[in-house]
C-alpha positions as CSV (number, residue, x, y, z in Angstrom):
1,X,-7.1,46.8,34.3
2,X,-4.1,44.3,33.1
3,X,-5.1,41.2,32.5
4,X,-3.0,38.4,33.0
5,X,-1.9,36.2,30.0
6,X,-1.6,32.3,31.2
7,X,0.6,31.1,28.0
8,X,3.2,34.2,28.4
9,X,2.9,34.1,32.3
10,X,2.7,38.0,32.9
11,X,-0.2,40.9,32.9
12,X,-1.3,42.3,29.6
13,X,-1.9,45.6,28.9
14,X,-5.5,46.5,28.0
15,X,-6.7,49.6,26.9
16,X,-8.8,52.2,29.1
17,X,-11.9,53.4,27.7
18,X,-9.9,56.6,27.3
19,X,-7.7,55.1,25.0
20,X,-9.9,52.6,22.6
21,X,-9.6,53.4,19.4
22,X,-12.7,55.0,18.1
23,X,-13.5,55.4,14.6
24,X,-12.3,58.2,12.3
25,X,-14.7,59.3,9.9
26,X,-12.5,61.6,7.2
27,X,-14.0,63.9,4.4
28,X,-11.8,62.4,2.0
29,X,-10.7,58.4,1.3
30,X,-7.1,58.0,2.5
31,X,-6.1,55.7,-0.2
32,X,-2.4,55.0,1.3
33,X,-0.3,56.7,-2.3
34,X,2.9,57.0,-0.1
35,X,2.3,52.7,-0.3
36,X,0.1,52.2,-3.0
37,X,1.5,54.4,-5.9
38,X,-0.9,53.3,-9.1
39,X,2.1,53.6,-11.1
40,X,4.6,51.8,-9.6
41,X,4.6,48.8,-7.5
42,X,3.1,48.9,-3.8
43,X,6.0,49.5,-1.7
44,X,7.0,47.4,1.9
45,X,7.6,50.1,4.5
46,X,9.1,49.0,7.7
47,X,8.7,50.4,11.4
48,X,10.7,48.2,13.0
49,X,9.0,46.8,15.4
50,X,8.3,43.4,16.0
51,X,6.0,41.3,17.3
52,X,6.0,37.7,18.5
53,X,4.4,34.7,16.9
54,X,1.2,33.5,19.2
55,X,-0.5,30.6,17.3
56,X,-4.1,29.9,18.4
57,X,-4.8,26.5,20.8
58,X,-6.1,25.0,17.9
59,X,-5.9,25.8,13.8
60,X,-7.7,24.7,10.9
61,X,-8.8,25.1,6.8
62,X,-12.2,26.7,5.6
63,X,-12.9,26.0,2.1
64,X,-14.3,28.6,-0.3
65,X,-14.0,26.5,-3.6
66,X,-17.9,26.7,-4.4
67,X,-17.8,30.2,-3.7
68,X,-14.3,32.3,-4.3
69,X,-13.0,29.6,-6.3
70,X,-16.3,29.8,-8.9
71,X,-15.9,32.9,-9.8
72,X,-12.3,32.2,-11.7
73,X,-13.4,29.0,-14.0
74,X,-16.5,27.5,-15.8
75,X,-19.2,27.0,-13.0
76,X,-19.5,23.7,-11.3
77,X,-22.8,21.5,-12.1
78,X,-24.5,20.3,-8.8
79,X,-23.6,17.0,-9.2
80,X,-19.5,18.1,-9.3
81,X,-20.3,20.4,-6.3
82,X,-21.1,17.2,-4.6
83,X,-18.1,15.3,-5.9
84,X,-15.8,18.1,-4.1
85,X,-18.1,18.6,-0.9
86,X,-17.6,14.3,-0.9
87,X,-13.4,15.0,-1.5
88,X,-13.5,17.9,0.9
89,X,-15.4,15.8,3.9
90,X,-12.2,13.0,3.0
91,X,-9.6,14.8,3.2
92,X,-10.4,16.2,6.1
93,X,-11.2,13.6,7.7
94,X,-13.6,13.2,11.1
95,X,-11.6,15.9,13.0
96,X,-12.5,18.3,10.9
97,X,-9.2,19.8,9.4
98,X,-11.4,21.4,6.9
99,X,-13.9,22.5,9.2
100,X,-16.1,24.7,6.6
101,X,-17.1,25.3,3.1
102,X,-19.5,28.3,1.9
103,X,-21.7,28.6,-0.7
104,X,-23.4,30.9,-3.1
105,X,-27.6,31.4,-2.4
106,X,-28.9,33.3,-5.5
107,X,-29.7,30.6,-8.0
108,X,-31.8,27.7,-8.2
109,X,-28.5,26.0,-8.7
110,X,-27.0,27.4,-6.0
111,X,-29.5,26.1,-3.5
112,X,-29.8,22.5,-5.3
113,X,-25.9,21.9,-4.6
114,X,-26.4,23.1,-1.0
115,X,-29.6,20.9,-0.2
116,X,-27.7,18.0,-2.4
117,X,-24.4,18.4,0.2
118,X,-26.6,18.9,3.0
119,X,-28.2,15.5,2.8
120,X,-25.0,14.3,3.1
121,X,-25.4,14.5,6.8
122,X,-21.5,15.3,7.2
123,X,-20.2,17.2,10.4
124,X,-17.1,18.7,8.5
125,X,-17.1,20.5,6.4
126,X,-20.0,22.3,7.6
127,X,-21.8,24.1,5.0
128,X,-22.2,27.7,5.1
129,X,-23.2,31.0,3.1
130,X,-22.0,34.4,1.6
131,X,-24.2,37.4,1.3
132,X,-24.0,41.0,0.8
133,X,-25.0,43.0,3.7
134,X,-28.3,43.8,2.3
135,X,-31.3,42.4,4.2
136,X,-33.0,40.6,1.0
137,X,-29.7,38.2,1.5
138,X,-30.2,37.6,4.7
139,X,-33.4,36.2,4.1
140,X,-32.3,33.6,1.7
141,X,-29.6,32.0,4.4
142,X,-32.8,31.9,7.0
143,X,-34.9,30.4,4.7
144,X,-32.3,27.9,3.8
145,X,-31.7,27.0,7.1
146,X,-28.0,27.5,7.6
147,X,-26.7,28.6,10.5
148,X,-23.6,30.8,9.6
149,X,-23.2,33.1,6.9
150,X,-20.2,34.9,5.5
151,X,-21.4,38.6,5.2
152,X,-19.6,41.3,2.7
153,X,-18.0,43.8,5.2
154,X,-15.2,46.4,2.8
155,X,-13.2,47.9,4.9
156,X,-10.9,50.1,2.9
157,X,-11.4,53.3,2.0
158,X,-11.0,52.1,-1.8
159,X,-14.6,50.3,-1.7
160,X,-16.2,52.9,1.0
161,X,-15.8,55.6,-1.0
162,X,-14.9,54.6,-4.1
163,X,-17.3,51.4,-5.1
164,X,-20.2,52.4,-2.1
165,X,-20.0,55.6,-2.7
166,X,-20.3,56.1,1.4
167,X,-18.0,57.3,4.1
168,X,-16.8,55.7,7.3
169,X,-19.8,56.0,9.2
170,X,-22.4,55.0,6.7
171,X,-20.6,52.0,6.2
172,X,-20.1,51.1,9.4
173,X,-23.9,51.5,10.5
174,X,-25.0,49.6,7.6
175,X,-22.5,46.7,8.3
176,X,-23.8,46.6,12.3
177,X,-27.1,46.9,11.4
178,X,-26.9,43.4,9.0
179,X,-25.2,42.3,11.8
180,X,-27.4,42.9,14.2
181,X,-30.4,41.5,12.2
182,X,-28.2,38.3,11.9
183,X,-27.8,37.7,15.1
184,X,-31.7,38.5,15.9
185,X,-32.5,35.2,13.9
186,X,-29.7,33.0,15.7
187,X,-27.3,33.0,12.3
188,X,-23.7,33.4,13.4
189,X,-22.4,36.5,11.4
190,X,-18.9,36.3,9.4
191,X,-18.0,39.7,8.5
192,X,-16.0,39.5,5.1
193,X,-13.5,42.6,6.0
194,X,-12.8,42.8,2.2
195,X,-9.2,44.7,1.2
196,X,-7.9,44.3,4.8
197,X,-4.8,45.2,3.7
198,X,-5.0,48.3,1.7
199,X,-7.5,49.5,5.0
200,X,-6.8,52.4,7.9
201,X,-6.7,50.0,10.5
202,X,-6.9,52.0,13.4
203,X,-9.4,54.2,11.9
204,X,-11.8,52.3,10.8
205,X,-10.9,47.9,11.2
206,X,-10.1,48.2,14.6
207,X,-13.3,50.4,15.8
208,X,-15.1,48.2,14.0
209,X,-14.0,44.7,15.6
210,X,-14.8,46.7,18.9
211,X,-18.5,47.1,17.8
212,X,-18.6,43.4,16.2
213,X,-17.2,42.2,20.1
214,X,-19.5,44.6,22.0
215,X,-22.4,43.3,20.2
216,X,-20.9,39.1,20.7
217,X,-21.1,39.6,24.6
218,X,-24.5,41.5,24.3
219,X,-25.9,38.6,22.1
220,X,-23.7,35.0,23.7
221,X,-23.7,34.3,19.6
222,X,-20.1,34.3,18.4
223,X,-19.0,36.5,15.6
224,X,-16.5,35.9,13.8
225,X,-14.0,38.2,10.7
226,X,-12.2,36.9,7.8
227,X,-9.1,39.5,7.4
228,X,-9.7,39.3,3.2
229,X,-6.2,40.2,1.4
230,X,-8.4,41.0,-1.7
231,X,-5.0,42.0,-3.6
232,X,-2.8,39.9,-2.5
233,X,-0.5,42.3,-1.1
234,X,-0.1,41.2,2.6
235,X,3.7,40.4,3.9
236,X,5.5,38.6,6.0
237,X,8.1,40.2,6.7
238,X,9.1,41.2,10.4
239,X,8.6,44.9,11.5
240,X,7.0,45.3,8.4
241,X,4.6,48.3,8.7
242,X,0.7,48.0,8.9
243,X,-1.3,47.4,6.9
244,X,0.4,45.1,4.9
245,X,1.6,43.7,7.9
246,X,0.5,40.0,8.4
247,X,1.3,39.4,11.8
248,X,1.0,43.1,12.8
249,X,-2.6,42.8,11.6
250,X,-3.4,39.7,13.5
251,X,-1.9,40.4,16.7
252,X,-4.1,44.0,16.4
253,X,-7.2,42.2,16.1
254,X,-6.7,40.0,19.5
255,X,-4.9,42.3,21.3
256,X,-6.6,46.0,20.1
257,X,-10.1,44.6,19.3
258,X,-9.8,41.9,21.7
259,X,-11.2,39.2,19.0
260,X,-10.2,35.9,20.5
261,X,-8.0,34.1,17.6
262,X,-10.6,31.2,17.1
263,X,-12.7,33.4,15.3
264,X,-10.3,35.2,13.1
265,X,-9.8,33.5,9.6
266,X,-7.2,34.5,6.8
267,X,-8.3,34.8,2.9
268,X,-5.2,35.4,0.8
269,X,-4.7,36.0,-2.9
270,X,-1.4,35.1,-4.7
271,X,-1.2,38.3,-6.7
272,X,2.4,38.6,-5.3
273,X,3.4,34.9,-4.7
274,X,3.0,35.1,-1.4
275,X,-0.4,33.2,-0.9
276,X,0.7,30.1,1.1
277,X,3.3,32.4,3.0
278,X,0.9,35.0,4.2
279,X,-1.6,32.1,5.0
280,X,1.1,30.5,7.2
281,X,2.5,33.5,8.8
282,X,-1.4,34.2,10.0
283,X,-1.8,30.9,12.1
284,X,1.9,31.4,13.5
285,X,0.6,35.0,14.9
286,X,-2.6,33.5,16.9
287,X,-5.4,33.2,13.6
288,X,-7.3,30.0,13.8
289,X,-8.1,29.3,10.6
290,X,-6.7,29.7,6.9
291,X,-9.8,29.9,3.7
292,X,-8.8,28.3,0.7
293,X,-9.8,26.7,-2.6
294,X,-8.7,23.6,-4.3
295,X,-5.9,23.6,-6.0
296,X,-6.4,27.6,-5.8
297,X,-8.9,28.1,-8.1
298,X,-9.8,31.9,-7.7
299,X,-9.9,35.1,-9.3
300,X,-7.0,36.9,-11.0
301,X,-4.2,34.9,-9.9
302,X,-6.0,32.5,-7.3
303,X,-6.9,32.0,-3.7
304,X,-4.7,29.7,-1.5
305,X,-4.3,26.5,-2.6
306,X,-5.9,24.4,0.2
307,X,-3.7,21.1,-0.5
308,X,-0.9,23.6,0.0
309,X,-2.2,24.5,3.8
310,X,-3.1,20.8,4.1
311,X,0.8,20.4,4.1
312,X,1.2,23.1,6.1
313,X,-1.0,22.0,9.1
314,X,0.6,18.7,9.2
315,X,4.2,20.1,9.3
316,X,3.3,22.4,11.9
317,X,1.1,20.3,14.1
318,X,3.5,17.1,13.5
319,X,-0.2,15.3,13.1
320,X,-2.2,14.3,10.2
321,X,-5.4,14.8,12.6
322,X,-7.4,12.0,10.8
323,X,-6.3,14.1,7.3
324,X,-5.9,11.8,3.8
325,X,-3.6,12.9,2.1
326,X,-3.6,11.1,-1.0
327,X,-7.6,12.4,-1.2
328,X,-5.3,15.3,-2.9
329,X,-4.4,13.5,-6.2
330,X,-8.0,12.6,-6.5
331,X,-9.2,15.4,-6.8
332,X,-6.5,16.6,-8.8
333,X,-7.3,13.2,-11.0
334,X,-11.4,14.5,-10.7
335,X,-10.7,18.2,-12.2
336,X,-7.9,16.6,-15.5
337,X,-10.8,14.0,-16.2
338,X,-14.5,15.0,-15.1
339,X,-13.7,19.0,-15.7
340,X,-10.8,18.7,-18.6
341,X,-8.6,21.1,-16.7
342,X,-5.2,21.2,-17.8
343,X,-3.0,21.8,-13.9
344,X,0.5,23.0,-14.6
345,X,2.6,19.9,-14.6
346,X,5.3,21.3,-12.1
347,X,2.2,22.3,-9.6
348,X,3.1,21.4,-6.2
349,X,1.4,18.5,-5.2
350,X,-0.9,18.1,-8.3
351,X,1.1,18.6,-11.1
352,X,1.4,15.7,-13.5
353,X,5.0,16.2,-13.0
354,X,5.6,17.6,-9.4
355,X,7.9,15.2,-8.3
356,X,9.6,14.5,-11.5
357,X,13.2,14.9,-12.5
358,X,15.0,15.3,-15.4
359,X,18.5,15.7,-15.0
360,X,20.8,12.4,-15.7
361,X,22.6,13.3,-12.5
362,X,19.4,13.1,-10.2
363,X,18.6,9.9,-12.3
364,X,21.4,8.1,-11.3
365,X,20.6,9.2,-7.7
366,X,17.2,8.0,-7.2
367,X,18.2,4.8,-8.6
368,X,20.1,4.4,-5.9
369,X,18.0,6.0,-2.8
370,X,14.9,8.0,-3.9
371,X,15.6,10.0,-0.6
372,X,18.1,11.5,-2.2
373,X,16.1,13.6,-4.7
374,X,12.6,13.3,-2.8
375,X,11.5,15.1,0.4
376,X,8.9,13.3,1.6
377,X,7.6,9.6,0.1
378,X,5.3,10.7,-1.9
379,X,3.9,7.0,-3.1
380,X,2.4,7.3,0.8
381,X,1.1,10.2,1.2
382,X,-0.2,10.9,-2.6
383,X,0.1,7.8,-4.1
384,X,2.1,9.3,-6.8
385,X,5.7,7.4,-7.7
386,X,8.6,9.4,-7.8
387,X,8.7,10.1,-11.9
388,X,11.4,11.1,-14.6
389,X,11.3,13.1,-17.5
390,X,13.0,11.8,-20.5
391,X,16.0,13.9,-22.5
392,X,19.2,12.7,-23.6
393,X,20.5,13.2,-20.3
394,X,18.4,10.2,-18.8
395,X,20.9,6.9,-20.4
396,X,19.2,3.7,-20.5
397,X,18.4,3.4,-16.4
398,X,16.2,6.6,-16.8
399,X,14.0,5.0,-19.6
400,X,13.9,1.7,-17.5
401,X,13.0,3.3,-14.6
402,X,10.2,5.6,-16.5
403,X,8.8,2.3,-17.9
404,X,8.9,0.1,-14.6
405,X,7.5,3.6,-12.8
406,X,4.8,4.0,-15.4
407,X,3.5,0.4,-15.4
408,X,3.5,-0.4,-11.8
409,X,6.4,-2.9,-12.6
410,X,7.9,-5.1,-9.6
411,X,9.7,-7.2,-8.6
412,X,10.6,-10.0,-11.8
413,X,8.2,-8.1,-13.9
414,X,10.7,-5.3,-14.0
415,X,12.3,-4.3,-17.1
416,X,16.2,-4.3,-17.0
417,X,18.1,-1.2,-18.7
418,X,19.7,-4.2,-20.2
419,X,16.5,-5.2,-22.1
420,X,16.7,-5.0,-25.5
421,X,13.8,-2.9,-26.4
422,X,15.5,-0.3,-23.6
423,X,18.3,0.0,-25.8
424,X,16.1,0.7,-29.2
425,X,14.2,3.2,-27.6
426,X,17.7,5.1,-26.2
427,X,18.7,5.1,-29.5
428,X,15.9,6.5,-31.3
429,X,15.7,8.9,-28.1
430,X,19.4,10.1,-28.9
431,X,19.0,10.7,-32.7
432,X,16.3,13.0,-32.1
433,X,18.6,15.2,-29.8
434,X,21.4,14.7,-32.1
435,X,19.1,15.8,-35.2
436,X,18.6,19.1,-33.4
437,X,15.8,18.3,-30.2
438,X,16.0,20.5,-27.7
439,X,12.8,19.2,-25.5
440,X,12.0,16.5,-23.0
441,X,10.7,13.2,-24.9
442,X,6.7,13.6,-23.5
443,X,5.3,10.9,-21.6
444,X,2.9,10.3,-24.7
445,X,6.1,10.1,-26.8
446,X,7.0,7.3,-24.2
447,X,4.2,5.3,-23.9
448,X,4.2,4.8,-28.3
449,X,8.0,4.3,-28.1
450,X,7.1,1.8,-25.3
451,X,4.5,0.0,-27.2
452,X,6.5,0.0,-30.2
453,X,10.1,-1.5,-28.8
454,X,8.2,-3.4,-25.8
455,X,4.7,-4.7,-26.9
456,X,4.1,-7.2,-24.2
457,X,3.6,-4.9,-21.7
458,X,0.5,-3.7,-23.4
459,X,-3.2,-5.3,-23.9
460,X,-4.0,-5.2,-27.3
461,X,-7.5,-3.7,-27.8
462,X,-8.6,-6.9,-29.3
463,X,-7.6,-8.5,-26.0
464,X,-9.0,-6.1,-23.9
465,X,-12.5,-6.2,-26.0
466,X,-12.4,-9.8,-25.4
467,X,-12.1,-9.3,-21.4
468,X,-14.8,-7.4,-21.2
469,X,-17.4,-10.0,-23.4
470,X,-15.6,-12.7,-21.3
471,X,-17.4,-11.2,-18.3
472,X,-20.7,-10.3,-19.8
473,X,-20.6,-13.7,-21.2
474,X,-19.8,-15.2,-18.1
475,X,-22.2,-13.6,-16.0
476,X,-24.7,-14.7,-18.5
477,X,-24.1,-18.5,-18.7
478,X,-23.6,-18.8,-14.7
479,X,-27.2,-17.6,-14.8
480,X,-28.3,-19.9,-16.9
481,X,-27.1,-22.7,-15.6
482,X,-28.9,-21.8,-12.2
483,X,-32.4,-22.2,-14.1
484,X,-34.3,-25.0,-13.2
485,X,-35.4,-25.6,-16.6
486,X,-31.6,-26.1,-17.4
487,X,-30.8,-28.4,-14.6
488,X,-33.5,-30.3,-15.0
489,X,-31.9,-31.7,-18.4
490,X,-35.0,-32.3,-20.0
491,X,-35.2,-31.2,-23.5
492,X,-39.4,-30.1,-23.7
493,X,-38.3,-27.5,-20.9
494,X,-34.7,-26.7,-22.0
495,X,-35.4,-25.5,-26.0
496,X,-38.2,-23.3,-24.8
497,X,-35.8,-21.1,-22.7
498,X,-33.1,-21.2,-25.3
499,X,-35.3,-20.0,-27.9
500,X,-36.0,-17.1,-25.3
501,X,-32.0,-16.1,-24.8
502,X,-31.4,-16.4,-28.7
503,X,-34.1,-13.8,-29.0
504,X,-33.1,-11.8,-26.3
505,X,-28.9,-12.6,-27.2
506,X,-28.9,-11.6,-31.4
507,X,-25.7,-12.3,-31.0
508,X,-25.2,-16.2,-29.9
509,X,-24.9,-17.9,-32.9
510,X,-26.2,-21.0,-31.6
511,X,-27.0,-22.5,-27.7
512,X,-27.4,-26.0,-27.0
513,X,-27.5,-28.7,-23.8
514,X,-24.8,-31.6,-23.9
515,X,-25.2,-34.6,-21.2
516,X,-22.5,-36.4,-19.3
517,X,-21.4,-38.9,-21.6
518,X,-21.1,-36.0,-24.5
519,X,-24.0,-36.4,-26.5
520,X,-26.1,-33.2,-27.3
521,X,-29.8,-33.9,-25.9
522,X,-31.2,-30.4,-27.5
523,X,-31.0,-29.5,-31.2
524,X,-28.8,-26.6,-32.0
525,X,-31.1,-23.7,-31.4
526,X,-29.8,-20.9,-34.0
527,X,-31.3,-18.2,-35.5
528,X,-34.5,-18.9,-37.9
529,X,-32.3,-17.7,-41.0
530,X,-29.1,-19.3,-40.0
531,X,-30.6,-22.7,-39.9
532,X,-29.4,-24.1,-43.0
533,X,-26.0,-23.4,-42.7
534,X,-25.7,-25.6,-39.6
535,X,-27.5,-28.6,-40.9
536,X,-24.0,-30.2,-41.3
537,X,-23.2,-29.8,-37.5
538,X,-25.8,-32.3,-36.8
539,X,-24.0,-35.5,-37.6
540,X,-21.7,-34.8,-34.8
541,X,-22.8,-37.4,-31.8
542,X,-20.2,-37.3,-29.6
543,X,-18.5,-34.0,-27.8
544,X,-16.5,-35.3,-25.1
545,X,-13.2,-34.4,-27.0
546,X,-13.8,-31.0,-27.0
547,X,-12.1,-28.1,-24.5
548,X,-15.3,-26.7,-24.1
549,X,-16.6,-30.1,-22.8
550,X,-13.8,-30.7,-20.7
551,X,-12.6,-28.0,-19.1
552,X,-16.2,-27.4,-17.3
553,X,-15.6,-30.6,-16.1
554,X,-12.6,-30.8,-14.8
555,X,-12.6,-27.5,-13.1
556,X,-16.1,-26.5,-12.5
557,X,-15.9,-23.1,-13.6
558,X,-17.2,-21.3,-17.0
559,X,-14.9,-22.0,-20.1
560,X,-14.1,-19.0,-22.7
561,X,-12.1,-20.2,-25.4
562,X,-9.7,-18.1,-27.9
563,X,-10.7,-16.5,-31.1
564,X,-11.4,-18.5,-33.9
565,X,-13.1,-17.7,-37.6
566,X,-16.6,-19.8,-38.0
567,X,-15.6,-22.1,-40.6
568,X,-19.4,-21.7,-42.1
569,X,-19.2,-18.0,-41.9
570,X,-16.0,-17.0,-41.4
571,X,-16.8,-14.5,-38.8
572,X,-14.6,-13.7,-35.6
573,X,-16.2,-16.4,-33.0
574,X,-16.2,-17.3,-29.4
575,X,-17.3,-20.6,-27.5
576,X,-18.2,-20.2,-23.9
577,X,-19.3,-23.2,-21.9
578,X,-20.6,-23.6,-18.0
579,X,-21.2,-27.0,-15.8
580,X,-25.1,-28.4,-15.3
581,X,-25.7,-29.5,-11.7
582,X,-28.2,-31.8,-10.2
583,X,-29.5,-31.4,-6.5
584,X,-26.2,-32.5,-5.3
585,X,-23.9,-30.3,-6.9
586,X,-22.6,-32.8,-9.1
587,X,-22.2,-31.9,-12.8
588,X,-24.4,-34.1,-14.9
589,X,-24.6,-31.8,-18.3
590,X,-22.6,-28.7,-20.1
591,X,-24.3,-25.5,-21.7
592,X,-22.7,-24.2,-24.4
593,X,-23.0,-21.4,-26.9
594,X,-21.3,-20.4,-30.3
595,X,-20.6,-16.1,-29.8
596,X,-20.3,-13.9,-33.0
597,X,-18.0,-11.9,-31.3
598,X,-18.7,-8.9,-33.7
599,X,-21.9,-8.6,-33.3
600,X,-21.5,-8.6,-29.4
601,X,-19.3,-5.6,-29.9
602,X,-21.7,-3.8,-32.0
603,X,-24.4,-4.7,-29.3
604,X,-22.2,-3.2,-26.5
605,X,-21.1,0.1,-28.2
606,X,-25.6,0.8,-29.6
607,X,-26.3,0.2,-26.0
608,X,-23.1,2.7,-24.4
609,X,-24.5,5.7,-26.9
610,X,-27.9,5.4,-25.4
């Protein structure tokens, strides 16, 4: 009986039980040659009809990164697999966008990553499995507790007969029979329907989405079917011919197997460069949700990029739904660093230089409006700067901008193409074109050109060694100075603790208490062997002329001074100073301490190897 269809407001027709399609078992595979010559490239045939785009209610991304995306690239420790679950669960975000991930069960480090991302407590992306449709994998998704499981369904006559080594029938009864022992232990079932697209759809997919939906309503547990484009070699295109039909082979599923759209999900390959088209095209024609890997990691020529799909949600749905967008340059920051992979520069989204330009024309242009030559701000949404790349083409106002872009210049901290180090580094930019160059200037080439014409923009190494004992030290005296033995500015109870922080601190040259008035009331505590060479420091009575006496003072807060050589030993030294306080916060004494700033170094680097 016709059924009537609320969102296109007429009755739809639905097959008689004379005229569902049953299954077709043949003697021999049809392997599709007319389409699918080995020799040649797969054709596009065309029957001209056409069917309307239907998206689902609602859509959303599965992830199959840790699964899919494994298999392509250097396996992921546990401790990275948790990295990306935590990325994944981000971008997202709380309305779960990304509303799955799946895992492998079969090693010990399989299961360690899934109890690790487990603990994580997150609703999205829920964790879930992939198993063969052998009982033995069953098992492991029971015993680890998770209640849906991807399950390996092949569907064209290329794996039935030719990699199973079955027909239609024994396939079928072996993939309902996994099913059905699924669903007797309260797992949801997702049946993998693996080369889709190279599959006799109304021979075998379509008879078999009728069983899947007969047993759904006998068991009230949903189950659900990936539609896997294994090859890549799905289309688009309208009246296209099945099965490389994308929206032919969606709309067949809801409206010939009568699989409600929410629980059909798209896997696509970019064999053909069609995996982010394919992907769309499937949640315009009534699929729900779109699996994916990061930056789309998978095998041969990838999976669906999922940052690409996150794009395409939002400019379908006109919504970010809770989605963080710029989560996608950390992960693409995560994999260059933690993983050392090297992501093609002009990658959309993730490429070092995605939204870079080279030409002097669209230079000039950006200077002026960067909405000129950029869709979308992409400082916002991925915190990554509109950049240039440098040729000859790129005048003075190119290297200025790459410089201000590259520092995170504003405002009076610009540099001017006017500045004079600008102009060196055009000109040494344009005698390497004229000497015969043919290739962008690298951003490496840059920065040393950079360094070289403008050194003020950069910390020297020294400097930045320096910051980091200035905090050490820092933390160190503040400490200190909180001791009552300090505070209480008597000498029997000061030297004692000293003594302990020279022995624990190889690298103070000497510590020492000086009262209000200036005078030292401790001796200078130094190092058993380095006694003698001080001796001569002891004549000095009075302090109170010294920065490191003063500054405390005057502004309460820990003094570092600048370099200077010992003049006893010559070496590279630091003084560092902090205020003594009584019980009423008033500052009654200074600490101070002599640093051998080498041997601090050396100190911090032995202690980094271990």
């Amino acid at each position: 009986m016709p059924k009537w269809n609320p969102e296109r407001r007429l009755l739809d027709h639905e097959h008689t039980k004379f005229w569902q399609h049953r299954l077709q078992d043949v003697d021999e595979p049809n392997l599709m040659k007319e389409v699918f010559p080995y020799d040649d490239v797969p054709y596009v045939d065309f029957d001209h009809k056409y069917v309307m785009p239907m998206p689902a209610k609602d859509f959303w991304i599965t992830d199959t990164t840790f699964r899919d995306g494994q298999q392509a690239r250097p396996p992921y420790t546990v401790d990275q697999i948790v990295k990306l679950f935590d990325f994944l669960h981000k971008l997202g975000g709380p309305n779960g966008v990304i509303r799955q991930t799946e895992f492998f069960l079969y090693t010990k480090k399989d299961k360690d990553a899934v109890i690790k991302c487990l603990e994580r407590g997150y609703r999205f992306p829920e964790v879930t499995a992939w198993i063969r449709a052998k009982a033995e994998d069953l098992k492991l998704v029971k015993e680890m507790g998770i209640r849906e499981t991807g399950i390996l369904t092949s569907c064209s006559d290329y794996h039935i007969f030719l990699k199973l080594k079955k027909d239609r029938r024994q396939a079928l009864n072996d993939y309902l029979a996994i099913v059905k022992a699924a669903l007797e232990e309260g797992i949801v079932p997702r049946c993998h329907f693996e080369d889709v697209t190279r599959a006799d759809i109304y021979g075998f997919v379509i008879p078999f989405a009728i069983e899947l939906m007969k047993l759904r309503e006998e068991s009230g547990i949903d189950i659900k079917i990936r539609l896997c484009d294994t090859l890549g070699v799905g289309v688009p295109y309208p009246g296209a011919a099945l099965p490389r039909s994308v929206p032919k082979l969606v709309r067949a599923f809801i409206e010939e197997a009568g699989v409600p759209g929410e629980l059909l999900e798209w896997h696509g390959h970019n064999d053909f460069y069609k995996a982010v088209i394919n992907a769309t095209t499937a949640w315009l024609y009534g699929c729900a949700a779109i699996n994916t890997t990061l930056l789309g990691y998978g095998e041969r020529t990838g999976n669906t990029p999922l940052e690409a799909m996150i794009f395409e949600y939002i400019s379908l749905r006109g919504t970010h739904n809770g989605v963080d967008t710029t989560v996608i340059t950390d992960v693409a920051e995560f994999y260059r660093r933690e993983l050392g992979d090297r992501i093609p520069p002009n990658q959309p989204f993730v490429g070092s230089e995605f939204n870079a330009t080279k030409a002097g024309i669209h230079i000039d242009g950006l200077l002026k409006n960067e909405e000129i030559y950029n869709s979308f701000n992409t400082r916002k949404l991925l915190k990554r700067p509109i950049g240039i790349i440098i040729t000859d083409k790129s005048g003075t106002a190119g290297i200025a901008y790459w410089i201000n872009t590259h520092f995170g210049l504003e405002g009076d901290k610009r540099i001017d193409k006017k500045h004079p180090g600008v102009a060196k580094i055009y000109k040494k930019i344009i005698k390497q074109y004229e000497a015969g160059r043919i290739t962008p200037i690298s951003n490496e080439e840059m920065m040393h050109l950079v360094r070289r014409y403008i050194p003020e923009l950069f910390v020297s190494e020294l400097d930045r060694m320096k910051q980091k004992a200035s905090k050490l030290l820092v933390e160190l005296v503040e400490k200190l100075v909180e001791r009552p033995e300090i505070r209480s500015l008597d000498p029997e109870k000061i030297v004692p603790l000293l003594r302990e922080v020279l022995e624990e601190h190889p690298y103070i040259q000497f510590i020492y208490v000086i009262n209000q008035d200036g005078k030292r009331i401790t001796p200078l505590v130094t190092h058993l062997e380095d006694r003698y060479r001080y001796e001569h420091l002891l004549k000095y009575e009075d302090y109170s002329d010294r920065d490191w006496f003063i500054k405390p003072f005057k502004t309460g807060k820990i003094y570092v001074s600048d370099f200077y050589s010992s003049k006893v030993t010559g070496a590279l030294c630091l003084t560092v100073s902090g205020p003594i306080r009584n019980e009423y916060e008033e500052i009654v004494g200074i600490l101070g301490m002599d640093i051998r700033f080498e041997d601090l170094v050396k100190m911090e680097e032995e202690e980094g190897e271990e």
